[in-house]
mmJSON file of the N, C-alpha and C atoms, coordinates in Angstrom:
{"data_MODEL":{"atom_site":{
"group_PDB":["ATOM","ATOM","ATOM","ATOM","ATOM","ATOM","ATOM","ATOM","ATOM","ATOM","ATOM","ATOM","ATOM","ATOM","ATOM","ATOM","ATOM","ATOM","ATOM","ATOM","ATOM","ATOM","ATOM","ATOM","ATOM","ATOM","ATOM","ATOM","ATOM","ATOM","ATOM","ATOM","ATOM","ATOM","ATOM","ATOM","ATOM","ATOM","ATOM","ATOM","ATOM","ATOM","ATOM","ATOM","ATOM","ATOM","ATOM","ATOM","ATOM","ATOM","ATOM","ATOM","ATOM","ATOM","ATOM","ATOM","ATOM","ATOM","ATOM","ATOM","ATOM","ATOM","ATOM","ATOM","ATOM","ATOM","ATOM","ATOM","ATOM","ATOM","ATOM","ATOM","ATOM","ATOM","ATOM","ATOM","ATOM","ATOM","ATOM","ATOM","ATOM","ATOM","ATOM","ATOM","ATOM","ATOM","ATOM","ATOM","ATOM","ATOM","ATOM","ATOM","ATOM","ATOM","ATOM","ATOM","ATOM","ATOM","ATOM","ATOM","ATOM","ATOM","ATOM","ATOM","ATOM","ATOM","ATOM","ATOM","ATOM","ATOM","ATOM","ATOM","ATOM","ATOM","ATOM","ATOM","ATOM","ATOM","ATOM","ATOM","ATOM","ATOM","ATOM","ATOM","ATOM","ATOM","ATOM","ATOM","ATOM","ATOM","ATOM","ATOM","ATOM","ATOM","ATOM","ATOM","ATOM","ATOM","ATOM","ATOM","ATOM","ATOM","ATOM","ATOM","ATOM","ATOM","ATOM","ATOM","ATOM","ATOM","ATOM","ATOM","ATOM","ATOM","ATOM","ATOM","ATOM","ATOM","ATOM","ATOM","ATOM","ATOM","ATOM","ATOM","ATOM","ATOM","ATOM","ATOM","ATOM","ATOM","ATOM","ATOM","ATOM","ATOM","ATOM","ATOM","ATOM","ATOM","ATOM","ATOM","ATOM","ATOM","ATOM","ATOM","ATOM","ATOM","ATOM","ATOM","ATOM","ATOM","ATOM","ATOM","ATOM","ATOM","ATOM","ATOM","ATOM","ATOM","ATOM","ATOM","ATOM","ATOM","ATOM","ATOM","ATOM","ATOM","ATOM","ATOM","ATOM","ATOM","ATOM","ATOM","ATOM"],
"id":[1,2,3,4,5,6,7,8,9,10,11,12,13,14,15,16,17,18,19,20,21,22,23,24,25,26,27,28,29,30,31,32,33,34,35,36,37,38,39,40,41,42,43,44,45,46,47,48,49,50,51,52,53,54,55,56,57,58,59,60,61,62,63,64,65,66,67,68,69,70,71,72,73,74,75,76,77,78,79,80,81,82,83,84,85,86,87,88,89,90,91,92,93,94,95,96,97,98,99,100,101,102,103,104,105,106,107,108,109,110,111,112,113,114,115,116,117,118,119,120,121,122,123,124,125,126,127,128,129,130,131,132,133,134,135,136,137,138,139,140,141,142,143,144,145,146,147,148,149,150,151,152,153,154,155,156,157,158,159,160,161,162,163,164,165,166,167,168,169,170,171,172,173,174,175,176,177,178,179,180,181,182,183,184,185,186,187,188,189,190,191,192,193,194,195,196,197,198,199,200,201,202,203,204,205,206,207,208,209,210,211,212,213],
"type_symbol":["N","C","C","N","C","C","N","C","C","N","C","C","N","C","C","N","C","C","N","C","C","N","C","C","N","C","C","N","C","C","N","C","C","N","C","C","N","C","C","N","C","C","N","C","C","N","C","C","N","C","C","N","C","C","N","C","C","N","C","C","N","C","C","N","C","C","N","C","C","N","C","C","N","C","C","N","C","C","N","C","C","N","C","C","N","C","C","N","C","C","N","C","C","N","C","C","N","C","C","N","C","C","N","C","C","N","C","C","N","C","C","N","C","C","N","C","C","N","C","C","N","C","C","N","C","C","N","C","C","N","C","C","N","C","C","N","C","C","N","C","C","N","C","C","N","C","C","N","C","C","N","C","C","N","C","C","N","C","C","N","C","C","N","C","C","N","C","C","N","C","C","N","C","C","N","C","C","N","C","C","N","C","C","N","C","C","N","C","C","N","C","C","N","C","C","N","C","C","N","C","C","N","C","C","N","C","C","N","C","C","N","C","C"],
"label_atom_id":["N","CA","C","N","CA","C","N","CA","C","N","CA","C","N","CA","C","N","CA","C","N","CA","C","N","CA","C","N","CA","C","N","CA","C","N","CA","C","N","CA","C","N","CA","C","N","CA","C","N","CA","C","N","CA","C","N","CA","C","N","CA","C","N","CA","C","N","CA","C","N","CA","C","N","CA","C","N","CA","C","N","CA","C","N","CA","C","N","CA","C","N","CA","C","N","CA","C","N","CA","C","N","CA","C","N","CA","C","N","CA","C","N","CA","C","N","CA","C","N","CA","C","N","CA","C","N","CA","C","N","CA","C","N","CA","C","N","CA","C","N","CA","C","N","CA","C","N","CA","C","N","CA","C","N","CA","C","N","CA","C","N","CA","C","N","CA","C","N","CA","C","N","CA","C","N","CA","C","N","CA","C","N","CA","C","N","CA","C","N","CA","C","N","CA","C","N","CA","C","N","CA","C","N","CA","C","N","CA","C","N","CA","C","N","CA","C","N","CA","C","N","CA","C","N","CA","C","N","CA","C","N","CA","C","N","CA","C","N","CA","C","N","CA","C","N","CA","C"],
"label_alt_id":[null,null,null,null,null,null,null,null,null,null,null,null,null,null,null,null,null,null,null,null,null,null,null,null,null,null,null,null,null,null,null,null,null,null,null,null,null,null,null,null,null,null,null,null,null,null,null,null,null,null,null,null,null,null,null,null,null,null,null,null,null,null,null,null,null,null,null,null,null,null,null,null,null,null,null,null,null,null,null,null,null,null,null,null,null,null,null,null,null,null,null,null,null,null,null,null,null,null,null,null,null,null,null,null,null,null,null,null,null,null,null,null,null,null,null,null,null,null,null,null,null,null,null,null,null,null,null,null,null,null,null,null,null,null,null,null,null,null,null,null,null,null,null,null,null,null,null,null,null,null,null,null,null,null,null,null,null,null,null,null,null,null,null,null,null,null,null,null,null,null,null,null,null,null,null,null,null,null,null,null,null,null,null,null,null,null,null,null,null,null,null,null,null,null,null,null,null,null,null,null,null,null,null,null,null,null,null,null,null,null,null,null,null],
"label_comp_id":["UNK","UNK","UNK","UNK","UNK","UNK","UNK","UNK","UNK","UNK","UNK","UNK","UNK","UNK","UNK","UNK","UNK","UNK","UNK","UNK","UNK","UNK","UNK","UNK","UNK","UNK","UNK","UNK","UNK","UNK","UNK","UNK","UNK","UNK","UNK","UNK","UNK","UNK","UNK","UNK","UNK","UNK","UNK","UNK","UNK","UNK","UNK","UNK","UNK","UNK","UNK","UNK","UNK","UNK","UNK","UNK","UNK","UNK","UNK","UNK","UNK","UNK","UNK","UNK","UNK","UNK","UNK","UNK","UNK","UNK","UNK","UNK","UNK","UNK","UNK","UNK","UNK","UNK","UNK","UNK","UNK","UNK","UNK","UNK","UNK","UNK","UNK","UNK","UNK","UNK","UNK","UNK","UNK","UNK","UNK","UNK","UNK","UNK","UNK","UNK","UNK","UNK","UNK","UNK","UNK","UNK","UNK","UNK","UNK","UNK","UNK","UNK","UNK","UNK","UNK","UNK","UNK","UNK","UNK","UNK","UNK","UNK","UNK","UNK","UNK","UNK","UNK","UNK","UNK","UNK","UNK","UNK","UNK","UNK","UNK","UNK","UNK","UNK","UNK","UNK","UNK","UNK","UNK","UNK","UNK","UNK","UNK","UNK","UNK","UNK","UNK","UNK","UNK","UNK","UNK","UNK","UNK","UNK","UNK","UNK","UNK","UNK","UNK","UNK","UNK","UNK","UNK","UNK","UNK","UNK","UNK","UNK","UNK","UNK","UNK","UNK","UNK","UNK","UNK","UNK","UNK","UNK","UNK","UNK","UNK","UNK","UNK","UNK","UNK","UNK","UNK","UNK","UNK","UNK","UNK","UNK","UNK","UNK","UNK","UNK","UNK","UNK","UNK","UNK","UNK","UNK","UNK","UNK","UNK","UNK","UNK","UNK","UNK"],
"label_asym_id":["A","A","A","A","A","A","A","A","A","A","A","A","A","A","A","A","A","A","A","A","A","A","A","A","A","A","A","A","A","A","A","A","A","A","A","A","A","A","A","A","A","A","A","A","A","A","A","A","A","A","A","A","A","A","A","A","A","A","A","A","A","A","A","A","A","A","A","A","A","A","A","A","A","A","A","A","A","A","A","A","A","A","A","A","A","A","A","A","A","A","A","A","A","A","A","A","A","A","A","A","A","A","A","A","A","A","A","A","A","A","A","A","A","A","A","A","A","A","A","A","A","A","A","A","A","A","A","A","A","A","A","A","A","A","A","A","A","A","A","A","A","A","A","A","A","A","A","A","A","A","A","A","A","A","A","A","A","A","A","A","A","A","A","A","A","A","A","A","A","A","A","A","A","A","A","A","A","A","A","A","A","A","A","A","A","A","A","A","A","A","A","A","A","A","A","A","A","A","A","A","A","A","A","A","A","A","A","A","A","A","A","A","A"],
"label_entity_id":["1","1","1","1","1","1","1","1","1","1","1","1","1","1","1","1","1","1","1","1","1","1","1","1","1","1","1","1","1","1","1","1","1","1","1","1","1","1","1","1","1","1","1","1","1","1","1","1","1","1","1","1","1","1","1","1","1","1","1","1","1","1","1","1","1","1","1","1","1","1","1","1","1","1","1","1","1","1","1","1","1","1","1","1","1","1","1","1","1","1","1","1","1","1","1","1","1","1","1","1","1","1","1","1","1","1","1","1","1","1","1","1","1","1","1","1","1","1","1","1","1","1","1","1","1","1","1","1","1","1","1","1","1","1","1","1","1","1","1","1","1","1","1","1","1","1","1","1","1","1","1","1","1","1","1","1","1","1","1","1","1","1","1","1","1","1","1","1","1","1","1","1","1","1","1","1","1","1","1","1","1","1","1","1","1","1","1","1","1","1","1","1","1","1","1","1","1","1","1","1","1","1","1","1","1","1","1","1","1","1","1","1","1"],
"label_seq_id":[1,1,1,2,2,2,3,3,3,4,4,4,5,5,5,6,6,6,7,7,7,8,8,8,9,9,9,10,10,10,11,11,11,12,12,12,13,13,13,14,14,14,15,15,15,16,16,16,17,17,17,18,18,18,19,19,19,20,20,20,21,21,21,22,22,22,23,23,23,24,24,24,25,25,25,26,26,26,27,27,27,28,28,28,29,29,29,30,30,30,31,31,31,32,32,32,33,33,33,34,34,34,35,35,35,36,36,36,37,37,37,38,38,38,39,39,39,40,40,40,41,41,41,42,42,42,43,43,43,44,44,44,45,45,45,46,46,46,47,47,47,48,48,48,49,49,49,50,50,50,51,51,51,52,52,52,53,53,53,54,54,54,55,55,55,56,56,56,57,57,57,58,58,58,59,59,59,60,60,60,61,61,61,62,62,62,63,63,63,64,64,64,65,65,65,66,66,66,67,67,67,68,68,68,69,69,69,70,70,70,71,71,71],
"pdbx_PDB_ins_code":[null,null,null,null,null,null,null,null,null,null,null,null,null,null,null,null,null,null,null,null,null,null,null,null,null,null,null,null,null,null,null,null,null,null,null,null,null,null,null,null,null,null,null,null,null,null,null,null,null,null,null,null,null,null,null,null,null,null,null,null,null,null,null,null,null,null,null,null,null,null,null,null,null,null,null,null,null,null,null,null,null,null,null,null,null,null,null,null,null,null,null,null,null,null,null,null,null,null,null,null,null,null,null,null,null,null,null,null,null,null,null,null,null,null,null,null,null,null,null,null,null,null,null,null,null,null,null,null,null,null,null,null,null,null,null,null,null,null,null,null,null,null,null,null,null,null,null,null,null,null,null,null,null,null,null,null,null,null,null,null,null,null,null,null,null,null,null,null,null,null,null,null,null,null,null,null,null,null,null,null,null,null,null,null,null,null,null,null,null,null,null,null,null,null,null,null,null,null,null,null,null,null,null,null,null,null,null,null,null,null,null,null,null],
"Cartn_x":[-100.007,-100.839,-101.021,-102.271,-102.672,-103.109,-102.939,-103.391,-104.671,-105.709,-106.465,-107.053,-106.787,-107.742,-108.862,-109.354,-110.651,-111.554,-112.449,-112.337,-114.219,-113.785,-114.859,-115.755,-116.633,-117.582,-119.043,-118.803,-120.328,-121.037,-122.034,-123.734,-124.387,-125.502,-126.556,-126.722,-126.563,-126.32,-124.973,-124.156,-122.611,-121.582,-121.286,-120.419,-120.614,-120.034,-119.933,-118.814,-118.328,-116.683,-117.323,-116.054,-116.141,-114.142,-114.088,-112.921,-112.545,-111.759,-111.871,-111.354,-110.866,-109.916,-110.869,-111.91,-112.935,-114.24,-114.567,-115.664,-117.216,-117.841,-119.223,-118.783,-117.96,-117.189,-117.421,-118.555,-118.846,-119.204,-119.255,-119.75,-120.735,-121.273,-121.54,-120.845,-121.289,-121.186,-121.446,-121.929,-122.07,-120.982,-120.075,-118.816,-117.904,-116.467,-115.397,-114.644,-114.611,-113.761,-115.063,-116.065,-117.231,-117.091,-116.664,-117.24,-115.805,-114.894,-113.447,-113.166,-113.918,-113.449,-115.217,-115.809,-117.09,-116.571,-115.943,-114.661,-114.267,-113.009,-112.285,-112.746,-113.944,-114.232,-115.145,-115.799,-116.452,-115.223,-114.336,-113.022,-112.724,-112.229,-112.4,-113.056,-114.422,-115.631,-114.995,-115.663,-115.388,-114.39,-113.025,-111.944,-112.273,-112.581,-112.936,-113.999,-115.041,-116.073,-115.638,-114.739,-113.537,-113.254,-112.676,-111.47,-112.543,-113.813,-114.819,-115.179,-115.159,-115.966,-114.744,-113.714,-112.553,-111.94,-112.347,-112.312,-110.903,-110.114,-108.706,-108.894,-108.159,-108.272,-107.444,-107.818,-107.331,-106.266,-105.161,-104.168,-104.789,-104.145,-104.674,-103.85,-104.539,-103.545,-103.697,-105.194,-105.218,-104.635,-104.094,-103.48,-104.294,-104.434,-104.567,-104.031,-104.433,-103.759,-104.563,-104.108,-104.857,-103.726,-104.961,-104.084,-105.219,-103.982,-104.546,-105.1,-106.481,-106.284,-107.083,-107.226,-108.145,-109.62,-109.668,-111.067,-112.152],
"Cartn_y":[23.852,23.623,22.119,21.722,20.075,19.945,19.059,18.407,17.071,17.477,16.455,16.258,14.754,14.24,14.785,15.041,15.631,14.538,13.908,12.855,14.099,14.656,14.907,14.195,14.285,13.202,14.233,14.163,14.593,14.301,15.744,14.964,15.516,15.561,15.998,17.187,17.897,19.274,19.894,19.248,19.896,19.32,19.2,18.296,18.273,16.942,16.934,16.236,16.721,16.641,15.512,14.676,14.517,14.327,13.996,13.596,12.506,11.676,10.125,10.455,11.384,11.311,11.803,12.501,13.639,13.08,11.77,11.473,12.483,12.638,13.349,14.487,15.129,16.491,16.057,16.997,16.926,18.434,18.673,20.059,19.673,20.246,20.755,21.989,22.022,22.947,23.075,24.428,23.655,23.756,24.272,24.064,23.169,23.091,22.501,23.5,24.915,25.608,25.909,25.962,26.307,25.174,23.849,22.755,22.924,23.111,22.798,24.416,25.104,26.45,26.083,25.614,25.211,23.894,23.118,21.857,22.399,23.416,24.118,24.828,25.592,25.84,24.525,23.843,22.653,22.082,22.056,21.354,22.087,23.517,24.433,24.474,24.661,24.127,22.914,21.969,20.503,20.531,20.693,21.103,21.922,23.031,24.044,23.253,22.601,21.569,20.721,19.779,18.901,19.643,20.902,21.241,21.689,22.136,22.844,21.46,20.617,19.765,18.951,18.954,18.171,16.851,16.711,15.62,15.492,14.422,14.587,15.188,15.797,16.091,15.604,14.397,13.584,14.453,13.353,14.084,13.641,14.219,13.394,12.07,10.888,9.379,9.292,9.442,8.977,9.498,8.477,8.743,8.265,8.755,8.336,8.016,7.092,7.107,6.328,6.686,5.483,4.126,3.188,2.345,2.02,1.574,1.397,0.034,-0.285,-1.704,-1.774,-2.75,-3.044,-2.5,-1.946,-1.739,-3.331],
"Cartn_z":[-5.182,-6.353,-6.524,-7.114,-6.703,-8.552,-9.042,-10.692,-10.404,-10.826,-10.618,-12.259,-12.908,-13.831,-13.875,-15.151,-15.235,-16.754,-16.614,-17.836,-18.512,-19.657,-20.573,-21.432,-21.505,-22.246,-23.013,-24.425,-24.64,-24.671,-24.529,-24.604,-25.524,-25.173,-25.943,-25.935,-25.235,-24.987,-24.779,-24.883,-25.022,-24.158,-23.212,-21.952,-20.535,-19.858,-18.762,-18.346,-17.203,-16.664,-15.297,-14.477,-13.357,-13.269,-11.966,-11.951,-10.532,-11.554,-10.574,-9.472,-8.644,-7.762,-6.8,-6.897,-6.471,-6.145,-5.397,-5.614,-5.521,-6.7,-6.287,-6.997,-7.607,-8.107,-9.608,-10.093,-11.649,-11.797,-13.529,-13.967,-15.402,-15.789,-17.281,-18.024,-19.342,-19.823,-21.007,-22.335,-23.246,-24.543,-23.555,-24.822,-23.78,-24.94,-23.801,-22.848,-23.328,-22.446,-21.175,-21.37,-20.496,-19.379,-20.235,-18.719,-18.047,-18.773,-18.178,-16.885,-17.174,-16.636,-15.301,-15.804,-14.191,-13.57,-14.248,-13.443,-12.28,-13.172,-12.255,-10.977,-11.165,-9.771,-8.625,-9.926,-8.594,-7.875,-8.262,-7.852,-6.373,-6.978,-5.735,-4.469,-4.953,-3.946,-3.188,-3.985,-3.443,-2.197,-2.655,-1.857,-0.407,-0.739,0.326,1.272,0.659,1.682,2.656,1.646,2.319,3.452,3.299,4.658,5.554,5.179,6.082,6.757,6.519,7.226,7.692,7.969,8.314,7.986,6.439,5.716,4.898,4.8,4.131,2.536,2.234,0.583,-0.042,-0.858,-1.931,-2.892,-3.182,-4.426,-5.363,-5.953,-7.874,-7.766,-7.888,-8.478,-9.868,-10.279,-11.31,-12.97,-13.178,-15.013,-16.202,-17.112,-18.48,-19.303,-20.535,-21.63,-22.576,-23.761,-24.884,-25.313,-25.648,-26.694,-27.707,-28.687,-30.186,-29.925,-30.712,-30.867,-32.511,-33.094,-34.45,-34.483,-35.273,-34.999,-36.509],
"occupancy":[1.0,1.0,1.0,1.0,1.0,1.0,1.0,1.0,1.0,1.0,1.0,1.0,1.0,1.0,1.0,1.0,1.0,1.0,1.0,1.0,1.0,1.0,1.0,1.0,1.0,1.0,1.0,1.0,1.0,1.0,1.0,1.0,1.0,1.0,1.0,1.0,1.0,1.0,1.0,1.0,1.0,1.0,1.0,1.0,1.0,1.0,1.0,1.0,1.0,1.0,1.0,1.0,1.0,1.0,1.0,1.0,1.0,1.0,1.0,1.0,1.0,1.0,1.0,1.0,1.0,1.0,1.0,1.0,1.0,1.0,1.0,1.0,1.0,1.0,1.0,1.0,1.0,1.0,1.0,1.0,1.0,1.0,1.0,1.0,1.0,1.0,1.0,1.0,1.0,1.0,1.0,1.0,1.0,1.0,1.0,1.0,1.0,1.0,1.0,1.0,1.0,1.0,1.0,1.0,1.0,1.0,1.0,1.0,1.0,1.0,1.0,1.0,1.0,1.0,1.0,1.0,1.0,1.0,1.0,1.0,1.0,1.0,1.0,1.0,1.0,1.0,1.0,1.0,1.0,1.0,1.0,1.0,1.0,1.0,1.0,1.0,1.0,1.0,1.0,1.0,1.0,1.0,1.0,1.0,1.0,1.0,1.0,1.0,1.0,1.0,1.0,1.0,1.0,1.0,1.0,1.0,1.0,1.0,1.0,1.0,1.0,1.0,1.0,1.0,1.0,1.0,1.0,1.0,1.0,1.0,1.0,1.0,1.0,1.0,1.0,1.0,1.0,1.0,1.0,1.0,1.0,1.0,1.0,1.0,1.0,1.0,1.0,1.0,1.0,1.0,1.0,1.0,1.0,1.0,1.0,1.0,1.0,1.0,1.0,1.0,1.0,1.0,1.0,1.0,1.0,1.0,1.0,1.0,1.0,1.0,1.0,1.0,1.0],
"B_iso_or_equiv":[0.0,0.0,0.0,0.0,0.0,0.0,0.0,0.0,0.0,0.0,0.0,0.0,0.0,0.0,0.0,0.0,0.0,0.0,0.0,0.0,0.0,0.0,0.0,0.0,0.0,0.0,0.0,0.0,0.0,0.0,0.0,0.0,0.0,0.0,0.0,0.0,0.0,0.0,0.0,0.0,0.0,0.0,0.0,0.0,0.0,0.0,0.0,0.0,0.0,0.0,0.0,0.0,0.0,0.0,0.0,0.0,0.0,0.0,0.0,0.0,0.0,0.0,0.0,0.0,0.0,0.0,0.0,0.0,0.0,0.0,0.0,0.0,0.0,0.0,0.0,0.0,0.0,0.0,0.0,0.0,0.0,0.0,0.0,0.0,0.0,0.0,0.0,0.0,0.0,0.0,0.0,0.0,0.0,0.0,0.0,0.0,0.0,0.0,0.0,0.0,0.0,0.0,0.0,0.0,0.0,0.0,0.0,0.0,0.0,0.0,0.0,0.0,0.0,0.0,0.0,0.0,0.0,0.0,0.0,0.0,0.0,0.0,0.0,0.0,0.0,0.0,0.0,0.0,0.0,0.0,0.0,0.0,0.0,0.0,0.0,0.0,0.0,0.0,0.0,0.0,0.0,0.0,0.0,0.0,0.0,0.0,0.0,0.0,0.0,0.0,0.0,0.0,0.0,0.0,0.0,0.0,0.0,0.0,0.0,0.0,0.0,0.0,0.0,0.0,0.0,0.0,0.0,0.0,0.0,0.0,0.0,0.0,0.0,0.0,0.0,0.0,0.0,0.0,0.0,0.0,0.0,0.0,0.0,0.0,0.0,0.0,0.0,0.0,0.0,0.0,0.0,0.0,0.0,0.0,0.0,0.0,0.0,0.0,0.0,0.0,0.0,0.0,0.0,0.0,0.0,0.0,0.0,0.0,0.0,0.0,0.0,0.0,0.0],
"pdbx_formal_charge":[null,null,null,null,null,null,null,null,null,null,null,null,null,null,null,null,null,null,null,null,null,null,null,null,null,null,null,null,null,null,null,null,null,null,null,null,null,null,null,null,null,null,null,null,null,null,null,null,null,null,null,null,null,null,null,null,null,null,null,null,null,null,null,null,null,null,null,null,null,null,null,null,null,null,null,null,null,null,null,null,null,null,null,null,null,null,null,null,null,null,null,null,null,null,null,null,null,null,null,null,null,null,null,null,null,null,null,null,null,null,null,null,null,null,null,null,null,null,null,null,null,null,null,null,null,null,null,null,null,null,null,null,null,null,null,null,null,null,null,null,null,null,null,null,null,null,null,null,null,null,null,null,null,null,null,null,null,null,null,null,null,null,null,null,null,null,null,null,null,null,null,null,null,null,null,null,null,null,null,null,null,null,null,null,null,null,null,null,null,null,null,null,null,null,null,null,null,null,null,null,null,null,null,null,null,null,null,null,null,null,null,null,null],
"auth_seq_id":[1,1,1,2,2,2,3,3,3,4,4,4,5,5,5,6,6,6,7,7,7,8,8,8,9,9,9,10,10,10,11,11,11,12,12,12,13,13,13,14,14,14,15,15,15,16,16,16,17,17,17,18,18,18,19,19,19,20,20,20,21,21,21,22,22,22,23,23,23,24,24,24,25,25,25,26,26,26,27,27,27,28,28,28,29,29,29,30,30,30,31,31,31,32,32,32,33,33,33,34,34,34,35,35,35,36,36,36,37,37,37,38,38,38,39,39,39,40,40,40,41,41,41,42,42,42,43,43,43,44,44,44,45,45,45,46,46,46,47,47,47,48,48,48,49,49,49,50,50,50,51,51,51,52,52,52,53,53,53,54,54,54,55,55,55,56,56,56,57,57,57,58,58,58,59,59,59,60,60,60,61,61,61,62,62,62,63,63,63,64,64,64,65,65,65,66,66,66,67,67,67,68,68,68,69,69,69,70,70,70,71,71,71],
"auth_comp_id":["UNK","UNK","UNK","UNK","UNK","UNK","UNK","UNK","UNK","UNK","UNK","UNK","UNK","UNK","UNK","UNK","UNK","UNK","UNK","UNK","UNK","UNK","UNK","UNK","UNK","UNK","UNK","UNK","UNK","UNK","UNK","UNK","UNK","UNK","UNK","UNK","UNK","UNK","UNK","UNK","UNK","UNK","UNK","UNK","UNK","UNK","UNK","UNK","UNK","UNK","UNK","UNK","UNK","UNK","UNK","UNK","UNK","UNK","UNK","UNK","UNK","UNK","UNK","UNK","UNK","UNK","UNK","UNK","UNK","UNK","UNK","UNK","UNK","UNK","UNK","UNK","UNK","UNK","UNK","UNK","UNK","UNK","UNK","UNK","UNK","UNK","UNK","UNK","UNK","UNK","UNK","UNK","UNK","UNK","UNK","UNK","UNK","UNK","UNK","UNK","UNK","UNK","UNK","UNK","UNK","UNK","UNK","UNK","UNK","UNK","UNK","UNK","UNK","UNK","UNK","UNK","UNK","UNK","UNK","UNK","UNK","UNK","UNK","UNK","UNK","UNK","UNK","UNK","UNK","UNK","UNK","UNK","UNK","UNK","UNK","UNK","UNK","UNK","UNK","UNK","UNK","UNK","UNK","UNK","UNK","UNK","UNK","UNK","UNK","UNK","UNK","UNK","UNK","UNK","UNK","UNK","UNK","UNK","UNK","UNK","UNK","UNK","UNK","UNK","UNK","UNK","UNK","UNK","UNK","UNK","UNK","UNK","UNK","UNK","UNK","UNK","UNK","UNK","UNK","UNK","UNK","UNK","UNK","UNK","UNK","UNK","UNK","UNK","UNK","UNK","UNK","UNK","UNK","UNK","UNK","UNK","UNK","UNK","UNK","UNK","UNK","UNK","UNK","UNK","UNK","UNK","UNK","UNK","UNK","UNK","UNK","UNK","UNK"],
"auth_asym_id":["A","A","A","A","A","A","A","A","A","A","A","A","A","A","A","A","A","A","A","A","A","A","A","A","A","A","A","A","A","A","A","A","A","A","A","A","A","A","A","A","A","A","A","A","A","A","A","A","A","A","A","A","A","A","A","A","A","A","A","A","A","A","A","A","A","A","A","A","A","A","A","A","A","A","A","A","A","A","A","A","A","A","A","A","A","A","A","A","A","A","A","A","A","A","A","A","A","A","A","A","A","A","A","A","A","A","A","A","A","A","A","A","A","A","A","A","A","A","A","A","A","A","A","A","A","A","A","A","A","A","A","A","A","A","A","A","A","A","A","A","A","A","A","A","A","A","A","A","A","A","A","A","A","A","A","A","A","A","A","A","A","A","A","A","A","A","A","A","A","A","A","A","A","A","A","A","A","A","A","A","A","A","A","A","A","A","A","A","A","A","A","A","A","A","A","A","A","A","A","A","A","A","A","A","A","A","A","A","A","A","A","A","A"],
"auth_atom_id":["N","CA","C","N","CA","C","N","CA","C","N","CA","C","N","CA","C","N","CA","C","N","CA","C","N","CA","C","N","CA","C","N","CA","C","N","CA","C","N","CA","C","N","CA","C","N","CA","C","N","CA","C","N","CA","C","N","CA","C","N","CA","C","N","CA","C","N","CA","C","N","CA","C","N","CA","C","N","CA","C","N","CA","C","N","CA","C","N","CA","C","N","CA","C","N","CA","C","N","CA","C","N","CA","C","N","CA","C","N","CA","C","N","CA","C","N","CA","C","N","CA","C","N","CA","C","N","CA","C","N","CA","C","N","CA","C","N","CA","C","N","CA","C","N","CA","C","N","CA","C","N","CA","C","N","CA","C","N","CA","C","N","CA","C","N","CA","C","N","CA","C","N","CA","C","N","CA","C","N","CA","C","N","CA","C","N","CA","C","N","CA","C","N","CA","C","N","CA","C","N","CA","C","N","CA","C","N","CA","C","N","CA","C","N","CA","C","N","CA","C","N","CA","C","N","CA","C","N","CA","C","N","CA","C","N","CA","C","N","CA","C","N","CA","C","N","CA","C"],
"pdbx_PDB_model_num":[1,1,1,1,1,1,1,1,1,1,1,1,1,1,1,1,1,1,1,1,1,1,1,1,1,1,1,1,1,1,1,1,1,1,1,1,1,1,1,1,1,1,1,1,1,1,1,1,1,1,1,1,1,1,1,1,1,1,1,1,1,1,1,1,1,1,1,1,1,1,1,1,1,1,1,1,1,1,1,1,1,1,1,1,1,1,1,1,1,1,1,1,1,1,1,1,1,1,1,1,1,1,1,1,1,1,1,1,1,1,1,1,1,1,1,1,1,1,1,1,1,1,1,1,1,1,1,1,1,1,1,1,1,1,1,1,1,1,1,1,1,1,1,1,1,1,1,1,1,1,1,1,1,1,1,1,1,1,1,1,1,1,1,1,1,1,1,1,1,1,1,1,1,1,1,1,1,1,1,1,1,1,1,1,1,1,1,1,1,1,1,1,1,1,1,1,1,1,1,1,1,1,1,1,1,1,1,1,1,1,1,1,1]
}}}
């Protein structure tokens, strides 16, 4: 089992996912469980392409976090 960052952002029509580790691997959707559950399979895909075409498949590196500052 592999954990890859997934960074959400809304739009105008509801969301879109990518994830830094994944170059080219994005979804929509127009709720959050909708984009997070079409993530999940572009991820899949993506992956499965990777191995079809004999390309290494990336771990997850990337982390998140917030900091506070003044607004």
């Amino acid at each position: 089992m592999q954990r890859y960052l997934i960074v959400l952002e809304p739009t105008a029509t509801g969301f879109s996912a990518y994830s830094p580790d994944l170059t080219g691997c994005a979804a929509t959707g127009a709720t959050r469980p909708e984009v997070e559950e079409n993530m999940r399979q572009a991820i899949e895909l993506h992956l499965e392409g990777l191995r079809e075409d004999g390309e290494p498949v990336p771990s997850g590196q990337t982390i998140a976090t917030y900091v506070e500052v003044a607004a």
